[in-house]
BADREN-445433 format. One record per atom (N, C-alpha, C, O, CB): residue in one letter; x, y, z. Coordinates in steps of 0.05 Angstrom, whole numbers, plus 32768, in hexadecimal, padded with zeros to 4 digits. Glycine has a CB too. Layout:
# residues N
aXYZ
...
This chain:
# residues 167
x80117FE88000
x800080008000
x801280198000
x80268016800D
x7FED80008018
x800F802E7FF6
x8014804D7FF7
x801B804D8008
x8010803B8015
x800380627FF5
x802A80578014
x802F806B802F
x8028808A8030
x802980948046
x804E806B8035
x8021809D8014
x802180B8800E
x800480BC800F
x7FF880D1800A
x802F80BF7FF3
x7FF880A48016
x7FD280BE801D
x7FD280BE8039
x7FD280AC8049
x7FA880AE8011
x7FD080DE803D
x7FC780ED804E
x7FA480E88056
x7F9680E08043
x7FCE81088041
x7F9680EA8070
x7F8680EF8077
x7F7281018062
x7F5B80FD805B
x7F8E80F7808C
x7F888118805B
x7F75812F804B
x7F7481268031
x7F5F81278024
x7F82814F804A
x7F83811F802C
x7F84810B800D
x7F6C80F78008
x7F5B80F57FF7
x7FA080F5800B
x7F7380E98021
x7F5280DE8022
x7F3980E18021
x7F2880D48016
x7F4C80D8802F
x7F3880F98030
x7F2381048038
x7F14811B8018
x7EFD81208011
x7F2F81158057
x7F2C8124800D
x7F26812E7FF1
x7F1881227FE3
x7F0181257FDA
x7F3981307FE2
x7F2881127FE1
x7F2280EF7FCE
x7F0780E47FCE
x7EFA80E17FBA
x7F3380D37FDD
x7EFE80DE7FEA
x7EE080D57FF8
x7ED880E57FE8
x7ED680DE7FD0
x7ED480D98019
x7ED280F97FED
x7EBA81137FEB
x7EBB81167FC7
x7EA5811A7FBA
x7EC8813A8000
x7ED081157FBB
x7ED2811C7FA0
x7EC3810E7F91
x7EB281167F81
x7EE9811C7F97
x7ECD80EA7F9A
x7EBB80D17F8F
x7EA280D37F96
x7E8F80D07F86
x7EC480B57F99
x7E9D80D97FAE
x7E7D80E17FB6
x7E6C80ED7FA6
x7E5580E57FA1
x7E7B80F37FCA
x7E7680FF7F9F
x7E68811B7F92
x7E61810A7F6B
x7E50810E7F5A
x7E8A81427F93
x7E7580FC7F6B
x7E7580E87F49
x7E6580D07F4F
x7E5C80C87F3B
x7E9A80DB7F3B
x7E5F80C17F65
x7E4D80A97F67
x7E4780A57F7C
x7E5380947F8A
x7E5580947F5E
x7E2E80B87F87
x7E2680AF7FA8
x7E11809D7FAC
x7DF980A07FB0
x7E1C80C67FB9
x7E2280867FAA
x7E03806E7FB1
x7E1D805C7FC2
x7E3380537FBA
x7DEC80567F8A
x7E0F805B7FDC
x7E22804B7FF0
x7E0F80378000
x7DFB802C7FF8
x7E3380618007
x7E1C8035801D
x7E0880148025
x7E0D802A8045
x7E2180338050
x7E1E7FE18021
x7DF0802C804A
x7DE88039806A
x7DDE80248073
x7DD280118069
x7DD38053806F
x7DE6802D808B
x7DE1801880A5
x7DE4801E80C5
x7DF5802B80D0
x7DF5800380A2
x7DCD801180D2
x7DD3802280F2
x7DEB800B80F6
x7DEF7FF780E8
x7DB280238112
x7DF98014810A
x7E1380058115
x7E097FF98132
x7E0880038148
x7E2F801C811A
x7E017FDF8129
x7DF97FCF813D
x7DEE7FB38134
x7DE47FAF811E
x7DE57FDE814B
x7DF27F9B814A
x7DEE7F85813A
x7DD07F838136
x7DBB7F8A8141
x7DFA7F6C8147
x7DD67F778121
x7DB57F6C810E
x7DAC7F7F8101
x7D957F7F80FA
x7D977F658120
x7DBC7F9280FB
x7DB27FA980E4
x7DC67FA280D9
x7DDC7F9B80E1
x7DAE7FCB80E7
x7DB57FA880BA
x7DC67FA8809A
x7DC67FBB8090
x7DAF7FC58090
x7DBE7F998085
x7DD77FCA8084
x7DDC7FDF806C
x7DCC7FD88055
x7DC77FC2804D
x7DFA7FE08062
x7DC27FF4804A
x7DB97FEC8030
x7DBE80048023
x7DC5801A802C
x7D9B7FE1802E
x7DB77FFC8005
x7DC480177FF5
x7DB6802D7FF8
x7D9D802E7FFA
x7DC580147FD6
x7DC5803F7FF8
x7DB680637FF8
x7DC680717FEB
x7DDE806C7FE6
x7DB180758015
x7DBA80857FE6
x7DC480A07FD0
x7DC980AC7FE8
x7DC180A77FFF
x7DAD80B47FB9
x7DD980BC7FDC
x7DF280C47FF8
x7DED80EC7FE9
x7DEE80EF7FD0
x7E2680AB7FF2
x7DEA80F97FF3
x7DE981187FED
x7DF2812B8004
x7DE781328019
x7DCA81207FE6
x7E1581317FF5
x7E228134800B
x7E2881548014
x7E2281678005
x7E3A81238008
x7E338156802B
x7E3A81788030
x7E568173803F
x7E5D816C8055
x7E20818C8048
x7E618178802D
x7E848170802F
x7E8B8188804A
x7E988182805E
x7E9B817A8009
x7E82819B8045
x7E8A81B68057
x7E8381AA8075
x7E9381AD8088
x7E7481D6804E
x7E71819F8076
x7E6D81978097
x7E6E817980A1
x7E70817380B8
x7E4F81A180A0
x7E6C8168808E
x7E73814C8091
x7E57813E8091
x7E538128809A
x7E84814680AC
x7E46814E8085
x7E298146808C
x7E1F813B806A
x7E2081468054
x7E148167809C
x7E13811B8075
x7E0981128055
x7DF0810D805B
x7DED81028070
x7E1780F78045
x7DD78113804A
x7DC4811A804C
x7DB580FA8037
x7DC080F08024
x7DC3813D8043
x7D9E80F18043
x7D8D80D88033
x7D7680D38037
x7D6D80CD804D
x7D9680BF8037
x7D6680D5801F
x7D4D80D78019
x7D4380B78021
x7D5180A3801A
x7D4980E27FF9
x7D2780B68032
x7D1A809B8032
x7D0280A38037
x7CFD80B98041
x7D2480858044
x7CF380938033
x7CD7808F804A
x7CD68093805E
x7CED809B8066
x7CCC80798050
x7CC280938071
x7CCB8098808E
x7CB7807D8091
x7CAF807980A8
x7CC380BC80A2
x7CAF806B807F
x7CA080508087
x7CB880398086
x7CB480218088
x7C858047806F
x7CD280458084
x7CE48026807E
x7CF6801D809B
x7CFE803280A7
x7D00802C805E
x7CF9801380A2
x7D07800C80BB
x7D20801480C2
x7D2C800B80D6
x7D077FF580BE
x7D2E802880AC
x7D4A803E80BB
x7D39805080C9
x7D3A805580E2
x7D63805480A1
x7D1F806080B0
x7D18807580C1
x7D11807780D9
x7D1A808780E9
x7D0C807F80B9
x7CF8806180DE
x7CEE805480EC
x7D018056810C
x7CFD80618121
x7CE9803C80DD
x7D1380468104
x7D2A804B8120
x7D3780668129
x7D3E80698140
x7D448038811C
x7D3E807F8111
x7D4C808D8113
x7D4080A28124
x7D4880B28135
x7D55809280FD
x7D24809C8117
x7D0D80B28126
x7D0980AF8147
x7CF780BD8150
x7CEB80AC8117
x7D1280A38153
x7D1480A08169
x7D2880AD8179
x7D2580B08191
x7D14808D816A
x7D3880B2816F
x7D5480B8816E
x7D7380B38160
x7D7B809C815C
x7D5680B4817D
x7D7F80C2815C
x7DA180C18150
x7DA680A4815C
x7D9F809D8173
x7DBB80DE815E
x7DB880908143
x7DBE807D814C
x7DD88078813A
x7DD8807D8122
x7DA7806B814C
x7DEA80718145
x7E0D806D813D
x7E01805F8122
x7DEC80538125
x7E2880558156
x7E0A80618110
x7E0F805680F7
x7E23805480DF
x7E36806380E6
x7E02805C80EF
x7E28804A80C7
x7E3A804780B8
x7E38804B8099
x7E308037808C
x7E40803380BF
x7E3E8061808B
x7E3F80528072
x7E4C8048805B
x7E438059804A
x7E378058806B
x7E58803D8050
x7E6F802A8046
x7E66802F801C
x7E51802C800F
x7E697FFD8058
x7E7F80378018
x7E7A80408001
x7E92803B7FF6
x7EA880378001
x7E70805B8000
x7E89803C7FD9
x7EA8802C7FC6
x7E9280407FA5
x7E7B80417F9D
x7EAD7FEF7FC5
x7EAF804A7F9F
x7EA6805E7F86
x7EA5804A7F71
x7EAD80327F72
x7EBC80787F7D
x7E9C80567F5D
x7E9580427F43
x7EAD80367F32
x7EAE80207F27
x7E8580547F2D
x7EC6804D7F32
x7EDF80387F24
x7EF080317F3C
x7F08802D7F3D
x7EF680487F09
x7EE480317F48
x7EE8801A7F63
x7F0A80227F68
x7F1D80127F69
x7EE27FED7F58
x7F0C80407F6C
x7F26804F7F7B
x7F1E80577F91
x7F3080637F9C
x7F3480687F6D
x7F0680567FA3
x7F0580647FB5
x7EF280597FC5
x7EDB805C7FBF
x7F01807C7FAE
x7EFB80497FDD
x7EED803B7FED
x7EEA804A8003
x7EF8805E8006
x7EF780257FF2
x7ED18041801C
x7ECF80598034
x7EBE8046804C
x7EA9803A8048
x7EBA807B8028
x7ECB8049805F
x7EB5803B8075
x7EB28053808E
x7EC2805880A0
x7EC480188085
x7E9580628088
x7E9E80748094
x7E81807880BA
x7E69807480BD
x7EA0808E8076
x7E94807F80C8
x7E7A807780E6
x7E75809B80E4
x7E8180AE80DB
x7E8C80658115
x7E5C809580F0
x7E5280AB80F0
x7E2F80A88107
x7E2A80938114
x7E5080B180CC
x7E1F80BC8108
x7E0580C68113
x7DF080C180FF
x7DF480CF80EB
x7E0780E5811B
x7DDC80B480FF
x7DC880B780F6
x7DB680BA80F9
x7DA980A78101
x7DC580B180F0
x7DA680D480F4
x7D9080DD80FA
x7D7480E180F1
x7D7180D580DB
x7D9680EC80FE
x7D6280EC80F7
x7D4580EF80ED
x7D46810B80E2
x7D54811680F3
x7D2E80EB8105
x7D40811A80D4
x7D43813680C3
x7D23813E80BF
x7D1A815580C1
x7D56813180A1
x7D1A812F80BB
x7D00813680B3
x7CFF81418093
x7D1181438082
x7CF5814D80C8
x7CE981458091
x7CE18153806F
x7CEF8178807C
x7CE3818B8086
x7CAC81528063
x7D0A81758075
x7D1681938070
x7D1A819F8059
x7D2F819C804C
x7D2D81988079
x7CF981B6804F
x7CF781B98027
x7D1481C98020
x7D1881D5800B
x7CD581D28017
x7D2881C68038
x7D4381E08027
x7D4F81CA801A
x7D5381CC8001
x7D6081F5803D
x7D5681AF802C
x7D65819C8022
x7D5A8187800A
x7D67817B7FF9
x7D6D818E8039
x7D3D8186800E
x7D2C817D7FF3
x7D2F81907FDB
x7D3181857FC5
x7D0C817B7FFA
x7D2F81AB7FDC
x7D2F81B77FCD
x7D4781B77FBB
x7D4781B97FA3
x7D2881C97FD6
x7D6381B27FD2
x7D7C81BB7FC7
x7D81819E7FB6
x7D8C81A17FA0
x7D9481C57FE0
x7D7B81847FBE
x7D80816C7FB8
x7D74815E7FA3
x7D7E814A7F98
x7D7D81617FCA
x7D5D81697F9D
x7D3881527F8F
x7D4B81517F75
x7D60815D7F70
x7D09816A7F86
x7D3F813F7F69
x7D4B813A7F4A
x7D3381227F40
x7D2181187F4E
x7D73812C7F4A
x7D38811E7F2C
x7D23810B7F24
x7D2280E77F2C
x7D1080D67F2C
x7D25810E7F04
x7D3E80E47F33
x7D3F80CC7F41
x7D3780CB7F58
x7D2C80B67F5D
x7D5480C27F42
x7D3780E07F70
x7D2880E07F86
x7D0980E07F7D
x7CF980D07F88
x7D3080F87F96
x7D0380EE7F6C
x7CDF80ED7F68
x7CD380DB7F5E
x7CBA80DA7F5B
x7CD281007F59
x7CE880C47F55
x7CDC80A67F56
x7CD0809B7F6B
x7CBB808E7F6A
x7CEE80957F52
x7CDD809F7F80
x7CD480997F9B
x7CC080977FAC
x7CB780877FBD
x7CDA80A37FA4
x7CBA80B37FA1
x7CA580C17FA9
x7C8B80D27F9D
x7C8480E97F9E
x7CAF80CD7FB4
x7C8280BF7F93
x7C6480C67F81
x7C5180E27F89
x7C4080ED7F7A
x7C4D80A97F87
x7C5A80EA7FA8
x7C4A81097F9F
x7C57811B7FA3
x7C5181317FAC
x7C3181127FAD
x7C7781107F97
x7C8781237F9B
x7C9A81347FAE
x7CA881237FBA
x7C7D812C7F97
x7CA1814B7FB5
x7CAA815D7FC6
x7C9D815B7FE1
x7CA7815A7FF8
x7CA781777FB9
x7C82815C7FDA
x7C6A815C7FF7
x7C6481418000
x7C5681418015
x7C4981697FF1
x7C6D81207FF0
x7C6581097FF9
x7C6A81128016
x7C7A81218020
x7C7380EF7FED
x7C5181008023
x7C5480F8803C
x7C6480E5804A
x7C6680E38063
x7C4180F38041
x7C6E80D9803A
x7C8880C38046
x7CA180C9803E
x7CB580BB8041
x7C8580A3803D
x7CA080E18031
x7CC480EC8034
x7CCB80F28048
x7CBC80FC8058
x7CCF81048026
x7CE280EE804C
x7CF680ED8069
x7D1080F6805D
x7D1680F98046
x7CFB80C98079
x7D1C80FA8073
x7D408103806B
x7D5380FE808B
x7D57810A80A0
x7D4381308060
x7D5980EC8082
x7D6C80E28097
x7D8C80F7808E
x7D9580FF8079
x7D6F80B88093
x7D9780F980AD
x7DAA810980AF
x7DCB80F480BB
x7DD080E980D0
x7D9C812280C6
x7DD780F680A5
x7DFF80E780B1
x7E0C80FB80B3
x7E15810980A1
x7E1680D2809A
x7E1080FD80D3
x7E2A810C80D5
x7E4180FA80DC
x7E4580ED80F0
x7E28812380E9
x7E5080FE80C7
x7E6980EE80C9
x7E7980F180DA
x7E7D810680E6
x7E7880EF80B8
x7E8580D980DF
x7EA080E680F1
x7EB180DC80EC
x7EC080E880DC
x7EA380E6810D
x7EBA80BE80F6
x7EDF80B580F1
x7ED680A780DB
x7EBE80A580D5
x7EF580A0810C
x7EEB809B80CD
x7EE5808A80BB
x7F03807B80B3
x7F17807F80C1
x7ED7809980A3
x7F0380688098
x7F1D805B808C
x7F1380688071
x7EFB806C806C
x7F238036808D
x7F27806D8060
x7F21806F8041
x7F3380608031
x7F4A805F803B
x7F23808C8036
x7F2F8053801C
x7F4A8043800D
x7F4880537FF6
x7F3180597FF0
x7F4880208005
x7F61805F7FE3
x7F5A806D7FCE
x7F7B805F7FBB
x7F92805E7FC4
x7F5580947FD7
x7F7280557F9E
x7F7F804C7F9B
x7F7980527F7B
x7F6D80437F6C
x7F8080387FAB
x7F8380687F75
x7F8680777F58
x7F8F80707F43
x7F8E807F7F2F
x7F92808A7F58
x7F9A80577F43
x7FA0804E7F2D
x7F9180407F0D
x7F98803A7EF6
x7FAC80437F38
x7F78803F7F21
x7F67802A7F0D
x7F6980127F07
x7F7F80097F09
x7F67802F7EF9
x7F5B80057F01
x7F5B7FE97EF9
x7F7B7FD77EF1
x7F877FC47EFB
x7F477FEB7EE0
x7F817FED7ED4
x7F9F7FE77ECC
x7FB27FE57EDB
x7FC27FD27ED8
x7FA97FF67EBF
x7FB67FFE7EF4
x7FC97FFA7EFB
x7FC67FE97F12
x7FDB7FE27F1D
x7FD5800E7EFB
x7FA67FDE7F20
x7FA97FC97F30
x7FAF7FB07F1E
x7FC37FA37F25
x7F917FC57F42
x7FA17FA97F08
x7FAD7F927EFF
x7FC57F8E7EFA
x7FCD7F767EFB
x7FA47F8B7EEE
x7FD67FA17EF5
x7FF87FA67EF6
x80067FA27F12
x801C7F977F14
x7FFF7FC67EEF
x7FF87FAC7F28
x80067F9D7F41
x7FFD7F867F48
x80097F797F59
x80047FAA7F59
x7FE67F7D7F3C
x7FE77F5C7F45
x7FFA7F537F32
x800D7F467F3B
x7FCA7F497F43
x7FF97F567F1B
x80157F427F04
x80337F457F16
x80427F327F1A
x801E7F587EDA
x80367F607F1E
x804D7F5A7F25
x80557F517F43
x806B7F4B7F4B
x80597F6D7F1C
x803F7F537F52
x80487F4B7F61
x80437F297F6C
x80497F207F82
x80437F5E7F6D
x80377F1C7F56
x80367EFF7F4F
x80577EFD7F48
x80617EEA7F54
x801F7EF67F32
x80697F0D7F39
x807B7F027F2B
x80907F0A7F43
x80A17EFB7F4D
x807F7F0C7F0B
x808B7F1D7F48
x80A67F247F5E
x809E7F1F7F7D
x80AD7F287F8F
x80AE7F497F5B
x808A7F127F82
x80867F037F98
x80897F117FAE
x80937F087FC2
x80967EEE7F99
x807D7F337FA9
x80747F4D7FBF
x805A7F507FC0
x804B7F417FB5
x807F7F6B7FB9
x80557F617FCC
x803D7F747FCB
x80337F867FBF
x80417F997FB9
x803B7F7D7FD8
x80167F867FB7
x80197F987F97
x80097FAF7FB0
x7FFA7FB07FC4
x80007F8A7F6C
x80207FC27F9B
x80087FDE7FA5
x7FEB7FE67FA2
x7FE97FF67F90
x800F7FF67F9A
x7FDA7FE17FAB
x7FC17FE67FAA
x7FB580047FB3
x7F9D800A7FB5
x7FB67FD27FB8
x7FCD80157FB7
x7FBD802D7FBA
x7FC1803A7FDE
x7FD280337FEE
x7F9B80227FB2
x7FB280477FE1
x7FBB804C8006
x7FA3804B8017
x7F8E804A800B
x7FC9806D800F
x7FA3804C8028
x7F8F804F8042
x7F948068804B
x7FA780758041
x7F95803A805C
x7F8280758061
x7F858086807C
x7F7080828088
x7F5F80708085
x7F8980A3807C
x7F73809A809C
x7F5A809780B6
x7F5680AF80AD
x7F6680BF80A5
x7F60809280DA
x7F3980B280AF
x7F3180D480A5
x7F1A80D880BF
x7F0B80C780CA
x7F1D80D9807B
x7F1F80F780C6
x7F0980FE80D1
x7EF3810F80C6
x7EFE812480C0
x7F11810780E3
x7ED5811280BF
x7ECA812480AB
x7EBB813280BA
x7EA6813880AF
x7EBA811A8095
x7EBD813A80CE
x7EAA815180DD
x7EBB816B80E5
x7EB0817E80F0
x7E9D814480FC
Protein backbone atom coordinates (compact mmCIF):
# COMPACT_ATOMS: atom_id res chain seq x y z
CA UNK A 1 0.00 0.00 0.00
CA UNK A 2 1.00 3.86 -0.45
CA UNK A 3 2.37 5.34 2.33
CA UNK A 4 1.64 9.18 0.68
CA UNK A 5 -2.28 9.49 1.44
CA UNK A 6 -2.87 11.87 3.89
CA UNK A 7 -6.10 11.97 5.95
CA UNK A 8 -6.93 15.16 3.77
CA UNK A 9 -6.20 13.36 0.63
CA UNK A 10 -8.70 11.09 1.71
CA UNK A 11 -11.06 13.00 2.79
CA UNK A 12 -10.88 15.09 -0.77
CA UNK A 13 -11.09 11.95 -2.49
CA UNK A 14 -14.42 10.65 -0.41
CA UNK A 15 -16.29 13.76 -1.04
CA UNK A 16 -15.12 14.22 -4.79
CA UNK A 17 -16.24 10.44 -5.66
CA UNK A 18 -19.34 11.26 -3.69
CA UNK A 19 -20.39 14.16 -5.50
CA UNK A 20 -19.75 11.62 -9.15
CA UNK A 21 -21.73 8.47 -7.67
CA UNK A 22 -23.72 8.73 -4.42
CA UNK A 23 -25.43 5.50 -3.96
CA UNK A 24 -23.89 3.74 -0.78
CA UNK A 25 -25.20 0.99 1.85
CA UNK A 26 -26.81 2.85 5.29
CA UNK A 27 -27.13 1.20 8.26
CA UNK A 28 -27.85 1.71 12.08
CA UNK A 29 -24.66 0.25 13.87
CA UNK A 30 -25.96 -2.44 15.83
CA UNK A 31 -26.52 -6.16 15.71
CA UNK A 32 -29.37 -7.38 13.52
CA UNK A 33 -29.49 -4.33 11.38
CA UNK A 34 -28.51 -4.39 7.72
CA UNK A 35 -27.39 -1.65 5.41
CA UNK A 36 -29.17 -1.00 2.41
CA UNK A 37 -28.62 1.13 -0.57
CA UNK A 38 -29.31 4.94 -0.42
CA UNK A 39 -28.62 8.02 -2.38
CA UNK A 40 -26.32 9.78 -0.41
CA UNK A 41 -26.77 14.00 -0.97
CA UNK A 42 -23.92 15.39 0.57
CA UNK A 43 -22.68 18.79 2.41
CA UNK A 44 -19.01 18.42 2.36
CA UNK A 45 -18.71 21.89 4.33
CA UNK A 46 -20.15 20.35 7.53
CA UNK A 47 -19.87 16.58 7.26
CA UNK A 48 -23.53 16.31 7.01
CA UNK A 49 -25.15 13.69 4.24
CA UNK A 50 -28.62 14.10 3.81
CA UNK A 51 -31.33 10.80 2.56
CA UNK A 52 -34.55 10.76 1.23
CA UNK A 53 -37.10 7.76 2.49
CA UNK A 54 -40.47 7.14 3.71
CA UNK A 55 -41.05 7.62 7.11
CA UNK A 56 -43.19 3.99 6.75
CA UNK A 57 -39.82 1.92 6.28
CA UNK A 58 -38.06 0.62 9.34
CA UNK A 59 -34.68 3.09 9.34
CA UNK A 60 -37.18 5.84 9.64
CA UNK A 61 -39.31 4.22 11.82
CA UNK A 62 -36.32 3.74 14.40
CA UNK A 63 -34.59 7.06 13.76
CA UNK A 64 -37.75 8.91 14.68
CA UNK A 65 -37.38 8.02 18.03
CA UNK A 66 -34.18 9.18 18.29
CA UNK A 67 -30.37 9.64 16.80
CA UNK A 68 -28.92 6.27 16.60
CA UNK A 69 -24.94 5.46 15.84
CA UNK A 70 -24.84 4.31 12.33
CA UNK A 71 -22.72 3.55 9.20
CA UNK A 72 -22.44 4.12 5.69
CA UNK A 73 -20.03 2.09 3.48
CA UNK A 74 -19.51 3.22 0.05
CA UNK A 75 -17.18 2.21 -2.91
CA UNK A 76 -17.30 4.68 -6.11
CA UNK A 77 -18.13 3.32 -9.47
CA UNK A 78 -14.44 2.78 -11.00
CA UNK A 79 -13.99 1.28 -7.83
CA UNK A 80 -10.89 3.94 -6.67
CA UNK A 81 -12.56 5.02 -3.77
CA UNK A 82 -13.74 2.97 -0.93
CA UNK A 83 -15.23 4.45 2.59
CA UNK A 84 -16.56 2.95 5.84
CA UNK A 85 -17.72 5.78 7.40
CA UNK A 86 -19.52 5.93 11.50
CA UNK A 87 -21.50 8.53 11.99
CA UNK A 88 -25.33 9.92 13.77
CA UNK A 89 -28.41 9.16 12.31
CA UNK A 90 -31.20 11.07 12.51
CA UNK A 91 -34.94 11.96 11.86
CA UNK A 92 -35.03 15.49 9.76
CA UNK A 93 -38.42 15.50 8.95
CA UNK A 94 -39.93 16.96 5.56
CA UNK A 95 -37.31 20.17 5.58
CA UNK A 96 -38.84 22.03 1.96
CA UNK A 97 -35.06 23.98 1.93
CA UNK A 98 -33.33 20.60 1.68
CA UNK A 99 -36.18 19.04 -0.64
CA UNK A 100 -36.04 21.96 -2.57
CA UNK A 101 -32.21 22.14 -2.86
CA UNK A 102 -32.02 18.18 -3.62
CA UNK A 103 -35.59 16.92 -5.65
CA UNK A 104 -34.65 15.72 -9.08
CA UNK A 105 -36.65 13.34 -11.02
CA UNK A 106 -35.24 10.18 -9.55
CA UNK A 107 -36.41 11.21 -6.12
CA UNK A 108 -40.06 11.86 -7.58
CA UNK A 109 -40.18 8.31 -8.49
CA UNK A 110 -40.62 7.67 -5.04
CA UNK A 111 -42.96 9.63 -4.36
CA UNK A 112 -46.19 9.90 -6.36
CA UNK A 113 -47.52 13.23 -4.85
CA UNK A 114 -44.46 14.57 -5.04
CA UNK A 115 -42.70 17.46 -2.92
CA UNK A 116 -45.91 17.39 -0.43
CA UNK A 117 -46.16 13.25 -0.36
CA UNK A 118 -47.02 12.41 3.01
CA UNK A 119 -44.41 9.75 3.51
CA UNK A 120 -41.39 11.81 2.59
CA UNK A 121 -38.91 11.83 5.27
CA UNK A 122 -35.21 12.95 5.37
CA UNK A 123 -33.00 11.28 7.55
CA UNK A 124 -29.90 13.25 8.76
CA UNK A 125 -25.65 11.55 8.86
CA UNK A 126 -23.49 13.40 10.63
CA UNK A 127 -20.34 11.89 10.04
CA UNK A 128 -17.60 11.50 12.04
CA UNK A 129 -14.45 9.07 12.05
CA UNK A 130 -14.13 6.90 9.34
CA UNK A 131 -11.35 4.57 6.98
CA UNK A 132 -11.13 5.56 3.24
CA UNK A 133 -9.12 3.36 0.64
CA UNK A 134 -8.28 5.46 -2.48
CA UNK A 135 -6.47 3.81 -5.03
CA UNK A 136 -6.11 5.96 -8.40
CA UNK A 137 -4.80 3.92 -10.56
CA UNK A 138 -7.63 2.10 -12.14
CA UNK A 139 -8.25 -1.13 -13.14
CA UNK A 140 -4.84 -1.23 -15.39
CA UNK A 141 -2.77 -0.31 -13.07
CA UNK A 142 -4.34 -2.76 -10.38
CA UNK A 143 -4.16 -5.51 -12.83
CA UNK A 144 -0.40 -4.48 -13.28
CA UNK A 145 0.28 -4.94 -9.54
CA UNK A 146 -1.23 -8.18 -9.35
CA UNK A 147 1.05 -9.48 -12.61
CA UNK A 148 3.83 -8.31 -10.97
CA UNK A 149 3.58 -9.04 -7.94
CA UNK A 150 2.70 -12.86 -8.87
CA UNK A 151 6.16 -12.71 -10.67
CA UNK A 152 8.28 -10.98 -8.11
CA UNK A 153 6.71 -12.66 -5.22
CA UNK A 154 5.82 -8.96 -3.23
CA UNK A 155 3.06 -7.01 -2.64
CA UNK A 156 1.23 -5.18 -5.27
CA UNK A 157 0.41 -1.68 -4.53
CA UNK A 158 -3.17 -1.31 -4.32
CA UNK A 159 -3.33 2.23 -3.48
CA UNK A 160 -3.46 3.80 0.31
CA UNK A 161 -5.63 3.93 3.32
CA UNK A 162 -6.15 6.68 6.21
CA UNK A 163 -8.28 7.55 9.08
CA UNK A 164 -10.37 10.61 8.24
CA UNK A 165 -12.34 12.70 10.44
CA UNK A 166 -15.52 14.62 8.55
CA UNK A 167 -17.09 16.84 11.07
Amino acid sequence: MSDDLTPQKAEDAFWDSLKKSNTGMLGLDRPGAHAQPMTAFREEETGTIWFFTRDDTDMATEVASGAQDAMFHYGSKDQNVWACIAGTLSAQGRDPEIVDRYWNPVLAAWYPEGKDDPHLTILRFDAGDGRVWVNEGGFFKFAYEIAKANVTKTLPDAGGVADVRLN
